[in-house]
Phi, psi and omega in degrees: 000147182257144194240140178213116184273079160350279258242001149302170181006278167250012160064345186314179157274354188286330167280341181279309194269013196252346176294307190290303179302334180257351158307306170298347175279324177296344188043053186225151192287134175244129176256111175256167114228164197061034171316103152079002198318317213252005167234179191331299192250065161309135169118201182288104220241136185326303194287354148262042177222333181257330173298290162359280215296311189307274200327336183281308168303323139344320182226026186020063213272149181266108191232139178226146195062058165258089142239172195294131186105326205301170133267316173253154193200158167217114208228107209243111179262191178225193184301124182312134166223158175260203189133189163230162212217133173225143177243160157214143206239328162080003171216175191289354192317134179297138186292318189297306190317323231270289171274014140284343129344265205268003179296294163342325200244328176289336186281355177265349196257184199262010174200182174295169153221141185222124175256153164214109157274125199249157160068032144235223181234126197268339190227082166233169196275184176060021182207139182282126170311145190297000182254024165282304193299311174311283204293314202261302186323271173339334171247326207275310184286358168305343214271002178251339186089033171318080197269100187211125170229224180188144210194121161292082198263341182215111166322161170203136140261161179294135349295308189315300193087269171078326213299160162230111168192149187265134197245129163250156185231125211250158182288114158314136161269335193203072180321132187256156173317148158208141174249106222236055197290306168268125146319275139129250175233150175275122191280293180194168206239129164236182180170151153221147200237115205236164167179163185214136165093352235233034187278302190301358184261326188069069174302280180327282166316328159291313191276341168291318161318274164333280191314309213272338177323287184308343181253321189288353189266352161291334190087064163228145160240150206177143168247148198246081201292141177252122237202105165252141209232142178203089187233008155222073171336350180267349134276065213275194177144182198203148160238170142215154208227115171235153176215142191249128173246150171233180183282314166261068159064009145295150146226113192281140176216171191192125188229147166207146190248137227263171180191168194286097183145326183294126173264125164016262141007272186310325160315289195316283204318328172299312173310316176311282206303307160322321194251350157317305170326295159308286190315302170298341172303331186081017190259184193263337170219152178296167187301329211256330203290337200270004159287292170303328150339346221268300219274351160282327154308325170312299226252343173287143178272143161102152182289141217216153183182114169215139195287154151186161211266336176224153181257097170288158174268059179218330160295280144339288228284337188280280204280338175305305194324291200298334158295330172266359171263322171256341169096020177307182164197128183243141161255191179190095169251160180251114186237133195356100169027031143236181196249108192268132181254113140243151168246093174307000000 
């Protein structure tokens, strides 16, 4: 059995779905406690209560303590399966987490999987928004042979939520290594500037305007698709999504989501200002792709190696976890005044 103290490193929600996901591959009984132990509200929070449940369903797994609030949980799976699948979270709770849960577990299984999670939040803070996850995530793991897309049917924002989408996943036999050594030159600047109900204000435009202002006074240029979108009256709000490709296959992202007191305007300059940030750094990933990375790599035969400019505890928390489950082993040096991760 694998025992896992929630209440380790960053205490976070990231050990409960990154414990789960890999358990289910391992197809080993998993004891989590102290679940969330280090943040405001601990324990099982709706959208980690639905991560839970998705993933039980996938490996049609036998679970004690999955309720709202737990701290302790126990979750003993079975053979990975494909199929369609539908969750609903039912708050504003996030959707990307949801299916950063369970992408890990779907590249295992043995036939497709098309997941749809309904009633959450497609964009909310303190989660990289679903259009993150489409351009950058979803191409940086292809680049492992990752067959994954992701398809929008409904925006969802904080409170209400309302969002809808579906992630498909095609089966892998094997994650290949990836080696992200160099930057190299910047290839092109993309973005999409999204906002739903909110055209009359011209949201979308704006907050696209703003960005490219903020990147050309960088010397940067970058096209930005705009996008009004109004497929959930029951919420509005806005994102935006930027990415950088370089001639040697990085790709660097940045994202920010509009809220209430925050102008249009201040959305785009965030967004900028964030992947500038990256970009002059020169690293091979953003600060945020560079967590997520940890458990595909992880999970990969062969030495794996990508630059980034701060080590998160999210980052950490990743790799103490894939060291203490898979027995990976990772390094971590500062080469000009940035961080080189390999997994050996």
């Amino acid at each position: 059995m694998i025992e896992i103290d929630g209440s380790e490193k960053s205490g976070s929600g990231t050990i409960l779905r990154l414990s789960i996901a890999l358990a289910s591959i391992l197809n080993e009984e998993l004891h989590i406690y102290n679940i969330r132990k280090k943040r405001e509200n601990p324990g099982l929070r709706p959208q980690h209560l639905e991560a839970v449940l998705t993933a039980a369903k996938l490996v049609n797994a036998e679970v004690k303590g999955a309720y709202l609030g737990s701290k302790e949980l126990w979750f003993k799976p079975n053979t990975i399966r494909g199929g369609n699948f539908e969750s609903e979270i039912g708050t504003a709770g996030s959707i990307p987490m949801l299916f950063m849960t369970v992408l890990p577990i779907c590249i295992f299984s043995k036939e497709k999987v098309n997941l749809t999670v309904k009633r959450g939040g497609t964009d909310v803070r303190a989660s990289p928004t679903i259009n993150y996850l489409k351009n950058i995530m979803l191409r940086v793991l292809s680049k492992m042979g990752v067959k994954a897309n992701i398809e929008v049917k409904k925006y969802g924002y904080y409170p209400v939520g309302g969002g809808e989408a579906t992630l498909s996943v095609e089966p892998s036999s094997t994650l290949h290594p990836i080696v992200l050594d160099e930057f190299g030159k910047v290839k092109e600047l993309r973005g999409i500037s999204v906002c739903t109900f909110l055209r009359d204000r011209k949201v979308s435009e704006r907050q696209a305007l703003a960005a490219l202002k903020e990147l050309r006074a960088k010397g940067f240029e970058a096209k930005i698709d705009i996008i009004y979108d109004e497929s959930n009256p029951l919420q509005k709000g806005s994102s935006i999504v930027l990415w950088c490709e370089s001639d040697r296959g990085a790709i660097l992202g940045s994202d920010s989501i509009g809220e209430i007191g925050k102008s249009s305007e201040m959305v785009g300059i965030d967004a900028a200002r964030k992947l500038v940030s990256e970009v002059e750094s020169r690293v091979t990933v953003d600060i945020h792709m560079a967590d997520m990375l940890i458990p595909y790599v992880a999970l990969s035969k062969g030495e794996s190696t990508f630059k980034v400019r701060e080590i998160s505890d999210h980052l950490e928390t990743n790799i103490w976890l894939c060291e203490k489950i898979l027995g990976a082993g990772f390094s971590i040096k500062m080469v000009d005044r940035i961080f080189k991760v390999t997994k050996m």
